[in-house]
C-alpha positions as CSV (number, residue, x, y, z in Angstrom):
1,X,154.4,53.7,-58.6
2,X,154.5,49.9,-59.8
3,X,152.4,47.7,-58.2
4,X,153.5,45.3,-55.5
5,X,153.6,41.8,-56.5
6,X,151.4,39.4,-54.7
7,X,153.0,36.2,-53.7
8,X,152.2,33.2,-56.1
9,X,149.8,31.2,-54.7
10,X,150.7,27.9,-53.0
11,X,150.2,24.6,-54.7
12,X,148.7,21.3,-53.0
13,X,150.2,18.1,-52.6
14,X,149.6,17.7,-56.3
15,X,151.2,20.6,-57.5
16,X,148.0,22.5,-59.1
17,X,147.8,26.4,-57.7
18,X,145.4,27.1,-55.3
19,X,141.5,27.9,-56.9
20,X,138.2,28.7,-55.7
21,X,136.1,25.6,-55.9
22,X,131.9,26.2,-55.7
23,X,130.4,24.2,-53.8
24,X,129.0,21.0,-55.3
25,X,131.7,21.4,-58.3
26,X,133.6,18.6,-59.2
27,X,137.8,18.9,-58.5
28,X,140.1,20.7,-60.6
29,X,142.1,18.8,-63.0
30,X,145.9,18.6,-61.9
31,X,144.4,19.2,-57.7
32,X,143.3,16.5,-55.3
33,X,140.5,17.5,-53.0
34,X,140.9,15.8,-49.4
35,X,139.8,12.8,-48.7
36,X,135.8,12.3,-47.3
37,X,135.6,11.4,-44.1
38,X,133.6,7.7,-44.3
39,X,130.4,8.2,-41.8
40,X,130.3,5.7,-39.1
41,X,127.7,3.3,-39.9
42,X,125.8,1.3,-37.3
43,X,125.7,-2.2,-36.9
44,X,123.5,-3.6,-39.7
45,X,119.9,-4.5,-38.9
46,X,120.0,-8.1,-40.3
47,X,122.7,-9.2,-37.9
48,X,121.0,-7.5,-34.9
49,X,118.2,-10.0,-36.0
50,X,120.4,-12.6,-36.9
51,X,122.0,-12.4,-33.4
52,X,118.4,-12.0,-31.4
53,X,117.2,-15.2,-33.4
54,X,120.1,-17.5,-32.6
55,X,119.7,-16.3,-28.7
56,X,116.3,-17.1,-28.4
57,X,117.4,-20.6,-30.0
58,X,119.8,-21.4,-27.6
59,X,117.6,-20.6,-24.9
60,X,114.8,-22.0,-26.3
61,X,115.4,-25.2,-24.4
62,X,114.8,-23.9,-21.0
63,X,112.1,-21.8,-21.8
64,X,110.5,-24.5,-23.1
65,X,110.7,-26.4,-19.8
66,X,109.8,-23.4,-17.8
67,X,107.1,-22.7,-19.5
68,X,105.4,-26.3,-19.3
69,X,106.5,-27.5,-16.0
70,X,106.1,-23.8,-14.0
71,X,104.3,-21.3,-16.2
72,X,101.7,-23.3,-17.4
73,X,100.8,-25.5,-14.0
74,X,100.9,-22.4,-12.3
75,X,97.8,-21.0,-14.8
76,X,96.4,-24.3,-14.0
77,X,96.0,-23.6,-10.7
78,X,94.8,-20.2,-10.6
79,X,92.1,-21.4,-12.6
80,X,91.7,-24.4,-10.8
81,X,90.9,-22.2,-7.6
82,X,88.2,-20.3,-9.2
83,X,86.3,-23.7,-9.5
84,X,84.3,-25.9,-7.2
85,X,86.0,-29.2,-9.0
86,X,86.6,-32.7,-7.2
87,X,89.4,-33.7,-8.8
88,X,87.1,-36.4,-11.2
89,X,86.3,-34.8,-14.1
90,X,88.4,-32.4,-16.6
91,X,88.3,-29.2,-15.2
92,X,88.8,-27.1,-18.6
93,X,85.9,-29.2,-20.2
94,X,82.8,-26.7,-18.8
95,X,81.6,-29.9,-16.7
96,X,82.7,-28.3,-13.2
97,X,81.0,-25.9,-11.3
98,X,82.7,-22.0,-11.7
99,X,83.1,-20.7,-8.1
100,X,84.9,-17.5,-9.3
101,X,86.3,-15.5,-5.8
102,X,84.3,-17.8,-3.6
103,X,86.9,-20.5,-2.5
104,X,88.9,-17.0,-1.4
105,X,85.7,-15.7,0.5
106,X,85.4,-18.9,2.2
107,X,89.2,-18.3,3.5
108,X,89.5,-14.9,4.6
109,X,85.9,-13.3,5.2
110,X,83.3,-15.9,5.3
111,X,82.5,-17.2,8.9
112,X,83.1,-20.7,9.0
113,X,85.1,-23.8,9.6
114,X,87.5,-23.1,6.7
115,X,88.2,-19.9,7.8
116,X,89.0,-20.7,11.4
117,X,91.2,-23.4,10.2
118,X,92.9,-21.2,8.0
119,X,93.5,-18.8,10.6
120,X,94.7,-21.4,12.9
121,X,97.2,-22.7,10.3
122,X,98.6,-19.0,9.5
123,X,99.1,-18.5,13.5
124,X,100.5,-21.8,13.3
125,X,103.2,-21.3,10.4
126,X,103.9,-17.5,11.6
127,X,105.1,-18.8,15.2
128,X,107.1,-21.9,13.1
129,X,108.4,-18.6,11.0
130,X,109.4,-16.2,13.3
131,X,111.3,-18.7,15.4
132,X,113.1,-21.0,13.2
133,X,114.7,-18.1,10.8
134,X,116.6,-16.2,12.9
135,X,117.4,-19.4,15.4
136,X,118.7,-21.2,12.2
137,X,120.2,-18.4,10.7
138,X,122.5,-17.6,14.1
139,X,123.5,-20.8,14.3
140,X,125.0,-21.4,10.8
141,X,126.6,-18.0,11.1
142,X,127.8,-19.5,14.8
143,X,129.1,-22.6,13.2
144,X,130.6,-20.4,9.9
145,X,132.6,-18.5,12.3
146,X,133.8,-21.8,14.1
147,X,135.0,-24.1,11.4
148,X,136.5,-20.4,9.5
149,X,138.9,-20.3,12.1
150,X,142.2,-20.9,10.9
151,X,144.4,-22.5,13.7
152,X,141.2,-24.7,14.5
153,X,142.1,-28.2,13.9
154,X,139.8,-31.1,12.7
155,X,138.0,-28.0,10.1
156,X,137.4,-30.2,7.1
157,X,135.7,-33.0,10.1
158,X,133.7,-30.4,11.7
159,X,131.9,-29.3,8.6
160,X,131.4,-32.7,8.0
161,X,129.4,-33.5,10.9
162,X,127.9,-29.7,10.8
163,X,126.4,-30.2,7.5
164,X,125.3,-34.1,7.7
165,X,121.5,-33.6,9.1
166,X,121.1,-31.0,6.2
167,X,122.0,-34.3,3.4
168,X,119.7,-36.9,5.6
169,X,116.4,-37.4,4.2
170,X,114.1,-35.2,6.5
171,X,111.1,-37.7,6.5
172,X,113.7,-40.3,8.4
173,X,114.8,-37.6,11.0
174,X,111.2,-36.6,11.4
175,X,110.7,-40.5,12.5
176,X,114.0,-40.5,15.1
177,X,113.0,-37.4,16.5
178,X,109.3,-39.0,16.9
179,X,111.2,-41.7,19.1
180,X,113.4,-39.1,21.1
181,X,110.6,-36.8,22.0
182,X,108.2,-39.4,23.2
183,X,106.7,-39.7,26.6
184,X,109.3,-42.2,27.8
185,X,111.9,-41.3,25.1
186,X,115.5,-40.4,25.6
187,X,114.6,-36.6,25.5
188,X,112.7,-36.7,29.0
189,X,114.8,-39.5,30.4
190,X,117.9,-36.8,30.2
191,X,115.5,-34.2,32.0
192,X,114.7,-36.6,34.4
193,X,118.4,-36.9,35.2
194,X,118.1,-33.3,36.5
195,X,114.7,-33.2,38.4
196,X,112.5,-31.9,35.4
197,X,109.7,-34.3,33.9
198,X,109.1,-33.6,30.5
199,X,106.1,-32.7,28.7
200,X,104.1,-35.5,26.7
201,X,105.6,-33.6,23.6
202,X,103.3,-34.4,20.6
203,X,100.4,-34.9,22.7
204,X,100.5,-31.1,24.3
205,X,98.7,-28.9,22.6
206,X,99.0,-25.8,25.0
207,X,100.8,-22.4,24.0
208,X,104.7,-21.9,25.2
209,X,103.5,-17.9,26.0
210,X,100.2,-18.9,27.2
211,X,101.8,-21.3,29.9
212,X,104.6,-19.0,30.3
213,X,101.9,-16.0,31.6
214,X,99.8,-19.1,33.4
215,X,102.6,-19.8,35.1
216,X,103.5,-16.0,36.3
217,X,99.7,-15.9,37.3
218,X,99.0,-13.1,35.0
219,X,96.6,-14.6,32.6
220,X,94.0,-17.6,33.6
221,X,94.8,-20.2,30.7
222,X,92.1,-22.1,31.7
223,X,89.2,-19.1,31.3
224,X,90.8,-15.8,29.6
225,X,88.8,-13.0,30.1
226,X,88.6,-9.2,29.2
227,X,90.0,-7.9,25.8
228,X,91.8,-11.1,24.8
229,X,88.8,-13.5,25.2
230,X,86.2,-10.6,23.6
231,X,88.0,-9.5,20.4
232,X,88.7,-12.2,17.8
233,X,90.6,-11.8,14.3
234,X,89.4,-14.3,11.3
235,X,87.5,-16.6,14.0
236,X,90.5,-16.9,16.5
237,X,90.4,-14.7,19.8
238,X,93.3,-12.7,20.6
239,X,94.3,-15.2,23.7
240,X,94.5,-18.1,20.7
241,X,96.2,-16.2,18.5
242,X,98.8,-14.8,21.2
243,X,98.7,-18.1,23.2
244,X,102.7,-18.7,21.3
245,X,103.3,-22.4,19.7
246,X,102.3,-25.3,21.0
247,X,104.9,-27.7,22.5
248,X,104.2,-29.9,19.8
249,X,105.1,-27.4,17.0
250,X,108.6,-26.4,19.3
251,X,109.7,-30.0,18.3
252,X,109.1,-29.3,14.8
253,X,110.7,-26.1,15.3
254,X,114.2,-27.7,16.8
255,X,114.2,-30.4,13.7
256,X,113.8,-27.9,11.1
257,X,117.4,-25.2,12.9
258,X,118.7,-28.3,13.4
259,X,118.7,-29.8,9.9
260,X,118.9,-26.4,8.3
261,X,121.8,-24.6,9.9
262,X,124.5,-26.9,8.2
263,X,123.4,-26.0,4.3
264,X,123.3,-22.4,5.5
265,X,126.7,-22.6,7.7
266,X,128.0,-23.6,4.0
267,X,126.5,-20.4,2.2
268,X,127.9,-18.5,5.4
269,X,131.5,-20.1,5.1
270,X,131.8,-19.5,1.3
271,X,131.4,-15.7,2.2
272,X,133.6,-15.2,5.0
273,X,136.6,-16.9,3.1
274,X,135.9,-14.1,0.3
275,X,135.9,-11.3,3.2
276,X,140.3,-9.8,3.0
277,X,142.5,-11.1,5.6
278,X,144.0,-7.7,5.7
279,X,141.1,-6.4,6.8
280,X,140.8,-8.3,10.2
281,X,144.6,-8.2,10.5
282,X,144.5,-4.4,10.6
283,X,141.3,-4.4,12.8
284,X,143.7,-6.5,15.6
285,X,146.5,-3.7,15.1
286,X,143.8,-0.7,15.8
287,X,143.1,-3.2,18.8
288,X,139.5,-3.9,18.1
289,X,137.6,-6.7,20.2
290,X,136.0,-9.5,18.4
291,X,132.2,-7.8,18.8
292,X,133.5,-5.2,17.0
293,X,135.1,-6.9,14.3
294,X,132.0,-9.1,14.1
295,X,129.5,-5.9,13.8
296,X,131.9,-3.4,11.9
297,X,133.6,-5.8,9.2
298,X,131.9,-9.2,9.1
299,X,128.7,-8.4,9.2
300,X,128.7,-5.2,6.6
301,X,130.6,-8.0,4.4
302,X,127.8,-10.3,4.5
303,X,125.1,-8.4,3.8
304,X,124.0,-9.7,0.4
305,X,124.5,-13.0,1.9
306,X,122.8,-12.8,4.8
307,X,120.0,-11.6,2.5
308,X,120.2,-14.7,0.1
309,X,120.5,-17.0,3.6
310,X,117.1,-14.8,4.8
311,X,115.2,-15.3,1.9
312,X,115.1,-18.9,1.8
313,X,114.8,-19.4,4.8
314,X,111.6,-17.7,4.7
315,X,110.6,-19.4,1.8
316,X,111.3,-22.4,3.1
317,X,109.3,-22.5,6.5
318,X,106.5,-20.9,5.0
319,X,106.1,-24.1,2.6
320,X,107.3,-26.5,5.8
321,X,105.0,-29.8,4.8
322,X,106.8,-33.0,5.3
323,X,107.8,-32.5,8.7
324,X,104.5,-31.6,9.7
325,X,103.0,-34.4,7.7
326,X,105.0,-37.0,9.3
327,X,105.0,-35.9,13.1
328,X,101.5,-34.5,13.5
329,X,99.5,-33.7,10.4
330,X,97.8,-31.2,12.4
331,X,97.6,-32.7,15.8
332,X,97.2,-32.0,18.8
333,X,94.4,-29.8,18.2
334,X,95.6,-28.3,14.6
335,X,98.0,-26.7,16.8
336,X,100.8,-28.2,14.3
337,X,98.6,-27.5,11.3
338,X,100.1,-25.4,8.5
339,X,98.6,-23.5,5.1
340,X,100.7,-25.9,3.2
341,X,99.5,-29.2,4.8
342,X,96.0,-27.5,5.2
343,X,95.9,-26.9,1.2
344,X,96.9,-30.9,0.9
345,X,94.6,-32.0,3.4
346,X,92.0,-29.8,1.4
347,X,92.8,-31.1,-2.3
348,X,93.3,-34.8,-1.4
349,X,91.3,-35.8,1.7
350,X,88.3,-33.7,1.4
351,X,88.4,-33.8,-3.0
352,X,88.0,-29.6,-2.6
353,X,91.1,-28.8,-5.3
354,X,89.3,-25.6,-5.7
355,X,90.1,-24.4,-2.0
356,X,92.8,-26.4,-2.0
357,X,94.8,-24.2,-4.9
358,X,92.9,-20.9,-3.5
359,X,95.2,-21.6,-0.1
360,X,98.7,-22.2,-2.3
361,X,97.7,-18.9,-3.8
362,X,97.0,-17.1,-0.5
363,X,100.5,-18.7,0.8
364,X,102.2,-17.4,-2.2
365,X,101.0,-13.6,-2.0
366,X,102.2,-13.7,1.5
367,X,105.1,-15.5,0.2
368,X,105.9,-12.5,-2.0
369,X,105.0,-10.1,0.2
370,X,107.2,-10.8,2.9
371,X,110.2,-11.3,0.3
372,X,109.1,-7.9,-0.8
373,X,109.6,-6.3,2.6
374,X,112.9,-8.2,3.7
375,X,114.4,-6.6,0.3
376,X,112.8,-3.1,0.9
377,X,114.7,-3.3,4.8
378,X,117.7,-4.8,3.3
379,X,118.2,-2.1,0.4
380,X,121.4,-0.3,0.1
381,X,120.9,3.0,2.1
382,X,123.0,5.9,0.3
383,X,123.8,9.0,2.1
384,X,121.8,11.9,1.1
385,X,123.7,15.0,0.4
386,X,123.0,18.6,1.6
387,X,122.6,21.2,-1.1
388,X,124.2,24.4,-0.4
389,X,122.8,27.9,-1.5
């Protein structure tokens, strides 16, 4: 029986039969092997450096800057509150007296003047804080909404006039608002009009709360007693440090919403413009009120801005120093007197530039801190999910 015959074997592209190739060998004559895939090489080194180089070039400029008008006056200062240095002599040269944490220990644990005045500015500044930010903020989200409507007429002249005490210099509505809220000023001649004499404003030193329980006869303002007169904090009793602002820092108070609001109404307005129109066009078909709309769409919109608008705001009124400087610098009683105006007053009219930087640090910790929290309470909350067994 003859063998079967094997089929001839089949022949590449080139025409060669097929043959067994070892590994490593070089091609058969008359065959061509497949091509070699090329390996995917990674961007070269050198232009990774090339690339970081010229980055760092163009930003060079700005760093620069940074670095020797913030960075380095900043190290300045931290060393500059580690020293008892009057301001005369070069404070790097070793001719100044090193304090180390004592300008700090004189603030915040050592009984004294500086600490009670310290105090008295950080229960000053916390009142001036807790009011003004969410009085300023409510009313530039108040006036956002206003000038946002559409059929309103006269927008483009109402944001005029909303924003124009935020572009006037504040040291020359610190001085008008000295001449309305005087004892004879226009202020208490309109509250005359309705049978209610007005307080001596920048001359009354007395706490809006404190009066506020005087007047309901719970607490004696004159002679506190019990727990609020017998437990102090940082060299303030409780009564002082729940007494509420003083008239005199209210005034301050209804400058700083007043001249603030408008630059925030702008940051507000800028927002709502970017929220859909078919959002609040299918809100009115489901027939829902304007609350609603306001606390369901508007206000989940404008969370990052109200945020941003937060933040400064709190930065801002924490550093408040001209306002104070022109209307009261302190008085009546330090009742107006702030950390920022208190560091000034410490640096330039006493020649203590070590305390004096020791309180900017203090104010920006806090500073910090706050900002800190607000972005913790502001985070985006996601929904935790449920794992099944």
């Amino acid at each position: 029986m003859s063998p079967t015959p094997r089929p001839a074997p089949r022949s590449r592209a080139g025409g060669g039969p097929r043959t067994a190739v070892l590994p490593g060998a070089p091609d058969p004559p008359g065959g061509t092997a497949p091509a070699a895939t090329p390996r995917a090489r990674s961007a070269p080194r050198a232009g990774r450096r090339t690339e970081g180089v010229w980055g760092w070039l163009f930003v060079s400029p700005m760093v620069i800057v940074l670095g020797l008008f913030l960075v380095l006056p900043i190290l300045m200062a931290l060393w500059v509150s580690l020293l008892h240095w009057d301001g005369q002599s070069n404070p790097f040269s070793g001719q100044t007296q090193f304090a180390g944490l004592d300008n700090y220990r004189a603030l915040l644990t050592r009984n004294g003047l500086d600490r009670t005045l310290f105090a008295t500015s950080l229960r000053n500044n916390f009142y001036y804080v807790l009011l003004t930010v969410p009085l300023q903020t409510i009313l530039a989200l108040t006036l956002a909404l206003i000038v946002n409507q559409r059929m309103l007429r006269g927008r483009s002249a109402l944001r005029t006039v909303f924003f124009f005490p935020s572009v006037t210099s504040s040291i020359a509505v610190s001085t008008v608002f000295l001449f309305l809220f005087q004892g004879s000023g226009a202020v208490n001649t309109v509250l005359s009009w309705i049978g209610v004499r007005g307080p001596n404003w920048f001359n009354d030193s007395r706490g809006v709360l404190s009066l506020l329980l005087g007047g309901l006869g719970i607490v004696d303002t004159d002679h506190p007693t019990g727990a609020l007169a017998d437990h102090s904090f940082m060299g303030l009793s409780w009564f002082e440090w729940l007494s509420g602002p003083s008239v005199a820092m209210c005034t301050i108070i209804l400058l700083a919403v007043w001249t603030t609001s408008g630059t925030f109404m702008l940051i507000f307005l800028a927002a709502l413009q970017d929220i859909p129109r078919e959002l609040e066009e299918a809100a009115a078909i489901e027939g829902v009120s304007r609350f609603q709309l306001l606390r369901h769409v508007i206000l989940p919109a404008l969370r990052p801005v109200l945020f941003l608008v937060l933040t400064l705001g709190l930065i801002a009124t924490w550093q408040v120093f001209d306002q104070v400087y022109v209307m009261g610098q302190g008085a009546p009683g330090n009742t107006t007197l702030t950390p920022a105006f208190l560091s000034y007053s410490s640096a330039f009219d006493d020649a203590d530039f070590g305390q004096g930087a020791a309180i900017a640090f203090i104010l920006l910790t806090l500073i910090l801190t706050m900002t800190a929290i607000q972005r913790f309470l502001f985070r985006e909350r996601t929904p935790r999910t449920r794992r099944t067994r």
